[in-house]
N, CA, C and O of each residue as an XYZ file, in Angstrom:
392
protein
N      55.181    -68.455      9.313
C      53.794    -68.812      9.018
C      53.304    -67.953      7.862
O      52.840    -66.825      8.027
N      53.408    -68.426      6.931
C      53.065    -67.434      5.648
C      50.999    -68.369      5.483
O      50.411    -69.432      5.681
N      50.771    -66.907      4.984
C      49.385    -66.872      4.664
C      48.906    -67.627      3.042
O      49.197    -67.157      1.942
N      48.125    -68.873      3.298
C      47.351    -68.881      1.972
C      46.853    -67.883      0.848
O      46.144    -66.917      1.130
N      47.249    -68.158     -0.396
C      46.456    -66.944     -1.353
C      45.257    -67.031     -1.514
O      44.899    -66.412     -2.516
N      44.258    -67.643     -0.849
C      43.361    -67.922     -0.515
C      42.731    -67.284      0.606
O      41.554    -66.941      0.495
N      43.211    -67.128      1.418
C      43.251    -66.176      3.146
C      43.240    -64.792      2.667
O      42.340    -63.952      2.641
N      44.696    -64.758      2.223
C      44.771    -63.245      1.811
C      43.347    -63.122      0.553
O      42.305    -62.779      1.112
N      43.259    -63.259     -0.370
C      41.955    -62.938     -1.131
C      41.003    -62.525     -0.276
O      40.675    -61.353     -0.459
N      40.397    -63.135      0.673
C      39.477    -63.351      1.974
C      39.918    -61.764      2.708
O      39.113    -60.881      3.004
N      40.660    -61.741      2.798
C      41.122    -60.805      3.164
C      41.030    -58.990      3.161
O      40.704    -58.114      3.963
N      41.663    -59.093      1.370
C      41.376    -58.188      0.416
C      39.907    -58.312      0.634
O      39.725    -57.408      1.449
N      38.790    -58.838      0.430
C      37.567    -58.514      0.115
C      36.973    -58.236      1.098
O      36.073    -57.402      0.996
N      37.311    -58.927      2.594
C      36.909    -58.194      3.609
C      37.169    -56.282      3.534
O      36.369    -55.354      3.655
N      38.474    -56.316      3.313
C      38.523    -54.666      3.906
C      38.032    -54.137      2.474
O      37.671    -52.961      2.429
N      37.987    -54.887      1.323
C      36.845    -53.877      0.765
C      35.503    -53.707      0.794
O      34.861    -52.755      0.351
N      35.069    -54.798      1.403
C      33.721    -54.532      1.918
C      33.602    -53.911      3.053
O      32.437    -53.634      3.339
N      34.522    -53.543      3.920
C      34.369    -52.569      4.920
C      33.837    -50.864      4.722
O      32.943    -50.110      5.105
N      35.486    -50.872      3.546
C      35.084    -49.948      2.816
C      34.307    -49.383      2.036
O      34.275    -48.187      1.746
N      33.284    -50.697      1.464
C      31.938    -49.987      0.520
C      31.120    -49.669      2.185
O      30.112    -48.965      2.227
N      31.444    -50.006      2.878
C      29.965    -49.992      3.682
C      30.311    -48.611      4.263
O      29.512    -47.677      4.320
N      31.328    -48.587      4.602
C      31.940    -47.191      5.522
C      31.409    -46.257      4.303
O      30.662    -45.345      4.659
N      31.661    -46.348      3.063
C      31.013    -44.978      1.927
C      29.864    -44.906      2.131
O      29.286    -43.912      2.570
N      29.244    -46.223      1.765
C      27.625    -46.154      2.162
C      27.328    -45.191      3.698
O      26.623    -44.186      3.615
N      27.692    -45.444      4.515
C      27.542    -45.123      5.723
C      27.385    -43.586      5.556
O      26.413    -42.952      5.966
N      28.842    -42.876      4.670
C      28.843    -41.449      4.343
C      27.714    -40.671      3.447
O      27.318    -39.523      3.645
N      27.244    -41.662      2.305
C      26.399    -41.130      1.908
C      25.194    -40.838      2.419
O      24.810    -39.669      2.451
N      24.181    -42.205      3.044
C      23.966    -41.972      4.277
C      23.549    -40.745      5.020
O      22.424    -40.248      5.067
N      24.654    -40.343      5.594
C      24.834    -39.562      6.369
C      24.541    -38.138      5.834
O      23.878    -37.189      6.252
N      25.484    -38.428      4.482
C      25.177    -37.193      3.471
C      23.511    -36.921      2.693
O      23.117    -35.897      2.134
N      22.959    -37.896      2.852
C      21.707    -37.708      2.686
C      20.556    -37.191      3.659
O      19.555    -36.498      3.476
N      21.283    -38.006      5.101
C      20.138    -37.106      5.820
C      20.167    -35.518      6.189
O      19.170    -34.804      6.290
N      21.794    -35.038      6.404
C      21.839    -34.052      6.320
C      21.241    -32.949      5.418
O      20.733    -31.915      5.852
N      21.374    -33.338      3.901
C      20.551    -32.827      2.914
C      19.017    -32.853      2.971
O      18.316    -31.927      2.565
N      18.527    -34.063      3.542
C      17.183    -33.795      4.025
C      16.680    -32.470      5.073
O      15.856    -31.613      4.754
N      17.354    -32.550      6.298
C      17.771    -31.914      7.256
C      17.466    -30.217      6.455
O      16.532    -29.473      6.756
N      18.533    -29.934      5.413
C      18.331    -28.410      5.087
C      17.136    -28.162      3.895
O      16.675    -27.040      3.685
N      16.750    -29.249      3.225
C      15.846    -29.160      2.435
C      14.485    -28.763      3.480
O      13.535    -28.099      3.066
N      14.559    -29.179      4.592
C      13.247    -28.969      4.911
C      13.332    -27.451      6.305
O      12.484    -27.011      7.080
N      14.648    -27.115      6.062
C      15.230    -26.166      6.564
C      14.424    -24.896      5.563
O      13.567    -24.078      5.897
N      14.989    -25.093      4.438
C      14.861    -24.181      3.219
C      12.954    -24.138      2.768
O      12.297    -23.173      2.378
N      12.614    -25.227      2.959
C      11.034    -25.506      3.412
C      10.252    -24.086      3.800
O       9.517    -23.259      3.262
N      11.041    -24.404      5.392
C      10.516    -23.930      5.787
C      10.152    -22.384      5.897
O       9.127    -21.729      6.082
N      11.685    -22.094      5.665
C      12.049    -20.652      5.127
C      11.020    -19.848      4.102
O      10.361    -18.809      4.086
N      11.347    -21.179      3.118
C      10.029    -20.578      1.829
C       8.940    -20.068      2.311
O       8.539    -18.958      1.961
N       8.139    -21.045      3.439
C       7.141    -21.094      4.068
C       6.498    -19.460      4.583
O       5.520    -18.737      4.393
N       7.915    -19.493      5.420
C       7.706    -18.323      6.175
C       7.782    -16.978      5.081
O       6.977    -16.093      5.371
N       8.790    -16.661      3.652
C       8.663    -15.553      3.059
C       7.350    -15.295      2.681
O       6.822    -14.183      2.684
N       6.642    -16.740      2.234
C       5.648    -16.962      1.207
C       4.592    -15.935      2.675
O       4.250    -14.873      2.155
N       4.161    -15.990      3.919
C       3.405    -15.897      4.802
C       3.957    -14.117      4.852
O       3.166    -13.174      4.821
N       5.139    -14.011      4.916
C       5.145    -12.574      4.907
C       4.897    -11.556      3.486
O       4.450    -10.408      3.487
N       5.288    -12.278      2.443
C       4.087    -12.361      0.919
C       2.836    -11.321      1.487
O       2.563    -10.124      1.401
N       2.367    -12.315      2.001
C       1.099    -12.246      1.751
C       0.864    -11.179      3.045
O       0.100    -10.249      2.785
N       1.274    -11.200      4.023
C       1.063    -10.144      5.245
C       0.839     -8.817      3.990
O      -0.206     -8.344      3.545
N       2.763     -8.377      3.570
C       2.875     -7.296      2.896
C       1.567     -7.068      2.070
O       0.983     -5.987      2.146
N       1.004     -8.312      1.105
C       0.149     -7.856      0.056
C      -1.179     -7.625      1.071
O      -2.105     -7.141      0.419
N      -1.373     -7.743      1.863
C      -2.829     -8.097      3.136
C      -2.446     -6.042      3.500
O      -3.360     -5.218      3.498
N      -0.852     -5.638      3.782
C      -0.912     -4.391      4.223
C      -1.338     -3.423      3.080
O      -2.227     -2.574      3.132
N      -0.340     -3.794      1.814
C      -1.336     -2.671      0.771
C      -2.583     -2.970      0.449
O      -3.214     -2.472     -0.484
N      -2.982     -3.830      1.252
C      -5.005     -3.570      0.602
C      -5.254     -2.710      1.599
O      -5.716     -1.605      1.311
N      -5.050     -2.984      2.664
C      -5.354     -2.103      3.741
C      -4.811     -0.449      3.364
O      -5.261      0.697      3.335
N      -3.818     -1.034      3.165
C      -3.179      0.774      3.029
C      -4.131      1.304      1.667
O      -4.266      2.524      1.578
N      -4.661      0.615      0.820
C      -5.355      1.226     -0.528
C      -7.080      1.289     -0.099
O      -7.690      2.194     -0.668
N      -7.895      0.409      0.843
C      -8.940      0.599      1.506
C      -8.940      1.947      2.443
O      -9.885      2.717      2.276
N      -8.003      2.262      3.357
C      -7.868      3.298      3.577
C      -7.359      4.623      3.141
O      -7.636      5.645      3.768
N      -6.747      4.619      2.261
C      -6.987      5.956      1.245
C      -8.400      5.939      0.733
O      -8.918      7.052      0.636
N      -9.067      4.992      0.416
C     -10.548      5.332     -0.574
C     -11.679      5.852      0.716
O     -12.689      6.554      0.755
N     -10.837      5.042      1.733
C     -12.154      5.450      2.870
C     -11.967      6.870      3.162
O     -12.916      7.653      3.197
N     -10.354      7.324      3.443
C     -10.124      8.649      3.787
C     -10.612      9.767      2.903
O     -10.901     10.888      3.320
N     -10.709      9.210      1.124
C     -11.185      9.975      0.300
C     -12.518      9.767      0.373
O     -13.043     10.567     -0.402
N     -13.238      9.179      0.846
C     -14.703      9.039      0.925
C     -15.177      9.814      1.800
O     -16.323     10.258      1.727
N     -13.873     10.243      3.312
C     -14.642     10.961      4.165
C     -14.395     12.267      3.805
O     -15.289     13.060      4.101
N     -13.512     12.665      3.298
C     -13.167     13.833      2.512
C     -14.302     14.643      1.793
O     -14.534     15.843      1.933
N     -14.897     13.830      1.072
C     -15.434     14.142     -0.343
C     -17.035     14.292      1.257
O     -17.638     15.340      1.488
N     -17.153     13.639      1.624
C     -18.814     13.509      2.652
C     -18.593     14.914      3.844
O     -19.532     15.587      4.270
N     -17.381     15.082      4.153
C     -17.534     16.258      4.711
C     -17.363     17.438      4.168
O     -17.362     18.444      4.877
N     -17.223     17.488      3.062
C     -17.066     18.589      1.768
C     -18.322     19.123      1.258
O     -18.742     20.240      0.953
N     -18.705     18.115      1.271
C     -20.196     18.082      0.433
C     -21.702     18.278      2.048
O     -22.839     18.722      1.884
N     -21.051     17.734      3.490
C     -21.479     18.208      4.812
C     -21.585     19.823      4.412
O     -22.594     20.503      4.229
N     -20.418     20.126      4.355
C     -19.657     21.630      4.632
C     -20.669     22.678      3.890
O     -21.254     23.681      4.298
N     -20.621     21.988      2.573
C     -21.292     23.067      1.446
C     -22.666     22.867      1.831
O     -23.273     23.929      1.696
N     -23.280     22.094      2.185
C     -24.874     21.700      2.590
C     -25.221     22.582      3.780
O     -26.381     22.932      3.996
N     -23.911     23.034      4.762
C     -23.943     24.120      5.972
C     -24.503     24.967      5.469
O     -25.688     25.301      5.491
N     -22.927     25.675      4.585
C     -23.039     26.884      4.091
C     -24.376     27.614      3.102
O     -24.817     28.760      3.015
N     -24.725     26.304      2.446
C     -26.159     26.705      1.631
C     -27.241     27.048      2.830
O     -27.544     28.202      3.132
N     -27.646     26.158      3.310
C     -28.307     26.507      4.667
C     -28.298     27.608      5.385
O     -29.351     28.225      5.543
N     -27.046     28.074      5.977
C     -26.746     29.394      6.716
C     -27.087     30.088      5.346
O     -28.309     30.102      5.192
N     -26.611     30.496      4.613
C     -27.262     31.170      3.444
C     -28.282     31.684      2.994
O     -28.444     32.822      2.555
N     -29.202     30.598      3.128
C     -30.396     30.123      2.887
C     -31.464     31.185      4.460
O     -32.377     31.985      4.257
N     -30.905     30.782      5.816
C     -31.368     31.152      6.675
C     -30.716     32.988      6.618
O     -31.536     33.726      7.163
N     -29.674     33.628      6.169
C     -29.651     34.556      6.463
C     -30.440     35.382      5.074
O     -30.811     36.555      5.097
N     -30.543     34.660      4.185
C     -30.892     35.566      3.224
C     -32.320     35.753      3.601
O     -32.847     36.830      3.323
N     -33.143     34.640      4.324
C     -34.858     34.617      4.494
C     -34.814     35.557      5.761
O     -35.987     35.754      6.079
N     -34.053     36.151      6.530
C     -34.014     36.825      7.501
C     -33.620     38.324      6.806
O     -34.453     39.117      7.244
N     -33.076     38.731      6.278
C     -32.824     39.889      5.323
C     -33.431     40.049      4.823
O     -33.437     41.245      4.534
N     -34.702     39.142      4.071
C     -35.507     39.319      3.134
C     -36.742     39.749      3.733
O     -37.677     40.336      3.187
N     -36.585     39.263      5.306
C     -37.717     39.785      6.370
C     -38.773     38.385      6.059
O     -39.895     38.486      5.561
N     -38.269     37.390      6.382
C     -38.919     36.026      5.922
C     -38.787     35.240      7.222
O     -39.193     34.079      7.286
């Protein structure tokens, strides 16, 4: 029983249309996966971009609190010397018989 060249043609084009579809199928496949890490990598960004900004959120803080620490610095310095003028002030008017 030999086959028509006609059959066989039929044939041939079947299994190559199997085969475009089976590639298709891979690409496909290969595409959603690539979706898959793109929004992997997304998200990643997401998250450095959020710790970004934590870090830059800690040096304000860390630079607000040096100015505050130098603010209390400089207010109890200037407390201190406002004592000492005072006691000063009170022992010299007591020496002076005041």
């Amino acid at each position: 029983a030999k086959t028509s060249p006609l059959a066989q043609k039929l044939d041939n084009m079947a299994s190559k249309n199997k085969s475009m579809a089976q590639k298709l199928d891979n690409i496909d496949q290969k595409m959603d996966e690539l979706a898959s890490e793109n929004k992997s990598m997304a998200q990643k960004l997401d998250k450095l971009d959020k710790l970004d900004n934590i870090d830059r959120k800690m040096d304000e803080l860390a630079s607000e609190n040096k100015s505050m620490s130098k603010a209390t610095m400089d207010f109890t310095t200037s407390l201190l010397s406002g004592m000492k003028i005072s006691h000063f002030i009170k022992n010299y008017n007591t020496e002076a018989g005041g």
